[in-house]
TIVEX-199201 format. One line per 2 residues: their letters; for each residue x, y, z of N, C-alpha, C, O. Coordinates in pm, whole numbers, always signed. Layout:
<pts>
A = X Y Z X Y Z X Y Z X Y Z | ... .
</pts>
This chain:
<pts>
XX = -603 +1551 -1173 -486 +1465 -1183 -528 +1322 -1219 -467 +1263 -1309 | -630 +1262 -1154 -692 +1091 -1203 -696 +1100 -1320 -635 +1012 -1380 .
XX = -771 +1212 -1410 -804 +1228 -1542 -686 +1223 -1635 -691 +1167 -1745 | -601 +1271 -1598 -439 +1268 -1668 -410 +1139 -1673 -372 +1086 -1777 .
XX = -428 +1064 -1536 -332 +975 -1558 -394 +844 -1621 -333 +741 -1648 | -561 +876 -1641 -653 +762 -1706 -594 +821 -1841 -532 +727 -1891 .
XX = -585 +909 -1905 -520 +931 -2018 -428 +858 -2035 -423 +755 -2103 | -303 +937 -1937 -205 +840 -1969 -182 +719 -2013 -97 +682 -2094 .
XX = -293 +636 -1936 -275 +506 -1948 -330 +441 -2061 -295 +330 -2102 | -444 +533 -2126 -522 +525 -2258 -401 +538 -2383 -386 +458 -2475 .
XX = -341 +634 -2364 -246 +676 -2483 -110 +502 -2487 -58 +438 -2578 | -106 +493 -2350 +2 +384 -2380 -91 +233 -2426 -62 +160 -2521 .
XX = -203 +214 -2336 -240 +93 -2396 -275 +150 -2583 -267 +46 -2649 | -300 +243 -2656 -325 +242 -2733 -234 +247 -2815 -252 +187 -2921 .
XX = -119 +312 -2794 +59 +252 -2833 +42 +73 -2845 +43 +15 -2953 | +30 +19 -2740 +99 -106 -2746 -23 -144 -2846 +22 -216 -2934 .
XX = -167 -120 -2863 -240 -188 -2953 -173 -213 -3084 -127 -301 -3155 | -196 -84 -3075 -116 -31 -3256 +7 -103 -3299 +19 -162 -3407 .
XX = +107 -91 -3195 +262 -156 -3218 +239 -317 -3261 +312 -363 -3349 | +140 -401 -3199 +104 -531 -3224 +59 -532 -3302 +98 -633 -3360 .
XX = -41 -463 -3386 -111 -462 -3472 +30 -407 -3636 +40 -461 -3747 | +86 -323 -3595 +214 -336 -3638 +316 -429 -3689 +395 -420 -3783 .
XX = +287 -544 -3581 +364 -656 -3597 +300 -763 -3670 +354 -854 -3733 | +191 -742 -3653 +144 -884 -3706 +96 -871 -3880 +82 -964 -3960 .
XX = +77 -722 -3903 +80 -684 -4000 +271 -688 -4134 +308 -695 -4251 | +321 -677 -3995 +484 -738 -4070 +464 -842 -4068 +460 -878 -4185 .
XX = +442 -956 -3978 +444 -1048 -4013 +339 -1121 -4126 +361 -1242 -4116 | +289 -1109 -4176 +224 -1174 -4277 +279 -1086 -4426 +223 -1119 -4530 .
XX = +390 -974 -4434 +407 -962 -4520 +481 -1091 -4600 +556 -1152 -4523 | +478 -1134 -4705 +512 -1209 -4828 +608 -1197 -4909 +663 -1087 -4907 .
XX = +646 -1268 -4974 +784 -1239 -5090 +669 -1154 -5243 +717 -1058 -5303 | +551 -1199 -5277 +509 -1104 -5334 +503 -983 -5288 +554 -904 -5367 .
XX = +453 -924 -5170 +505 -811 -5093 +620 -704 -5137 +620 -584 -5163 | +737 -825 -5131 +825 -724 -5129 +897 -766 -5231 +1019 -763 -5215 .
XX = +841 -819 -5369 +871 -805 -5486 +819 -759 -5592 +873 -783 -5700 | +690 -674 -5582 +577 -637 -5634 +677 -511 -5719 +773 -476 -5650 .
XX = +668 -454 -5828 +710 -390 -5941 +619 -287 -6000 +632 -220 -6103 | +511 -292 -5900 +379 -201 -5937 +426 -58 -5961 +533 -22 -6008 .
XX = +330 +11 -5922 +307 +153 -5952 +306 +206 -5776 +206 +226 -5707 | +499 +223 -5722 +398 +237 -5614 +457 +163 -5479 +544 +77 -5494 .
XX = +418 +190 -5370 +386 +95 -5246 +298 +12 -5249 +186 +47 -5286 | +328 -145 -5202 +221 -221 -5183 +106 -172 -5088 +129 -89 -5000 .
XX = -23 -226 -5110 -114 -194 -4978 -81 -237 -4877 -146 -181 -4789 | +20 -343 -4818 +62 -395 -4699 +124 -296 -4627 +113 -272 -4507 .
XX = +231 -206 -4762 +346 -145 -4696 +269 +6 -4675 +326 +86 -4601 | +145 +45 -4737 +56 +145 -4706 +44 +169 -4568 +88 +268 -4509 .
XX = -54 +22 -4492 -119 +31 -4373 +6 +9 -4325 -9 +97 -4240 | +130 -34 -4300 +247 -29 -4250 +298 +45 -4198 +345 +33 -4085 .
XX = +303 +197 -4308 +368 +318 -4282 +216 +349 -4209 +222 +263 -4121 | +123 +396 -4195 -4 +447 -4168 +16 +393 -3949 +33 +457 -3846 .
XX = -1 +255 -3982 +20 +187 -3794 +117 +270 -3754 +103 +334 -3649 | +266 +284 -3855 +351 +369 -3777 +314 +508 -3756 +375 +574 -3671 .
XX = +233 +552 -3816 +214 +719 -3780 +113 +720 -3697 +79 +830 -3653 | +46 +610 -3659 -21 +604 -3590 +43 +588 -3410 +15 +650 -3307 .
XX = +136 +475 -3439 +149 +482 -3302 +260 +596 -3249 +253 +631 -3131 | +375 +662 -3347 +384 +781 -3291 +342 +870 -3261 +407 +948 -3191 .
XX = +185 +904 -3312 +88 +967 -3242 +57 +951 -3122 +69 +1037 -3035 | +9 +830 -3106 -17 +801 -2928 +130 +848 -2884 +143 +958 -2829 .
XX = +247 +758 -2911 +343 +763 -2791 +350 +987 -2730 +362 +1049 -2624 | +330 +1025 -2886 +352 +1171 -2852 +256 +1231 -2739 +305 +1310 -2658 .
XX = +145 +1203 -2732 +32 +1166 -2652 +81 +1140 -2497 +54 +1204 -2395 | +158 +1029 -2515 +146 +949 -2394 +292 +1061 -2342 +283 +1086 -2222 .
XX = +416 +1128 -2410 +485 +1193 -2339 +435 +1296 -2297 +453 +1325 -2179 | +367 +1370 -2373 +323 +1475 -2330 +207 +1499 -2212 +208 +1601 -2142 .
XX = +115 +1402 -2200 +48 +1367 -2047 +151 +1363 -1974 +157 +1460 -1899 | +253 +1275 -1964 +344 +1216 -1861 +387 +1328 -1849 +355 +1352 -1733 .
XX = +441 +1425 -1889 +532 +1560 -1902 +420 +1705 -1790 +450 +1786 -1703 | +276 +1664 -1871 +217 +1755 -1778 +244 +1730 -1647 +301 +1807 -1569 .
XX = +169 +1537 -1606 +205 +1566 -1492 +321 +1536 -1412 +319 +1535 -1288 | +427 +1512 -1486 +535 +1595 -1381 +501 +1668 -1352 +445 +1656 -1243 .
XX = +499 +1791 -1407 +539 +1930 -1423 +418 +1984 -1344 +431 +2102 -1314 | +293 +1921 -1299 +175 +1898 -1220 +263 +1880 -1055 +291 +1960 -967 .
XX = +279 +1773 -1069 +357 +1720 -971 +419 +1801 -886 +381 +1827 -772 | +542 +1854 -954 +676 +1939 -914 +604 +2064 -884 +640 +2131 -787 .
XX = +496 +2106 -966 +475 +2262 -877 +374 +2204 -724 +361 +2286 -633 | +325 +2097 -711 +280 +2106 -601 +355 +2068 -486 +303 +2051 -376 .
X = +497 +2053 -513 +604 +2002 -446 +712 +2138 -401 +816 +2117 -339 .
</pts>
């Protein structure tokens, strides 16, 4: 059960990394950014979409620990 819940807590701090890293990556997007006519997604809006699949990875992570141990929990209850 400790081991779960050091997970747990791994998967969320690694959510909130990502989500900031998320943000600050929006924030420095530019009006070239998001007027670019290329071939394409900018590289900004690349690693953009990429942080986001990233941190729904963790969060999926972090429910599904939380979910074991309920479900840990409740049968020892």
């Amino acid at each position: 059960m400790f081991f779960l819940a050091i997970l747990l807590l791994a998967a969320m701090f690694a959510t909130l990394f990502i989500l900031i890293r998320g943000l600050v990556n929006m924030a420095g997007t530019t009006s070239q950014d998001l007027e670019a006519q290329g071939d394409g997604p900018s590289p900004r809006a690349l690693k953009s979409q990429k942080l986001m699949q990233q941190r729904i990875l963790f969060q999926a992570v972090a429910i599904g620990v939380a979910a074991i141990i309920l479900f840990a929990l409740s049968a020892k209850g």
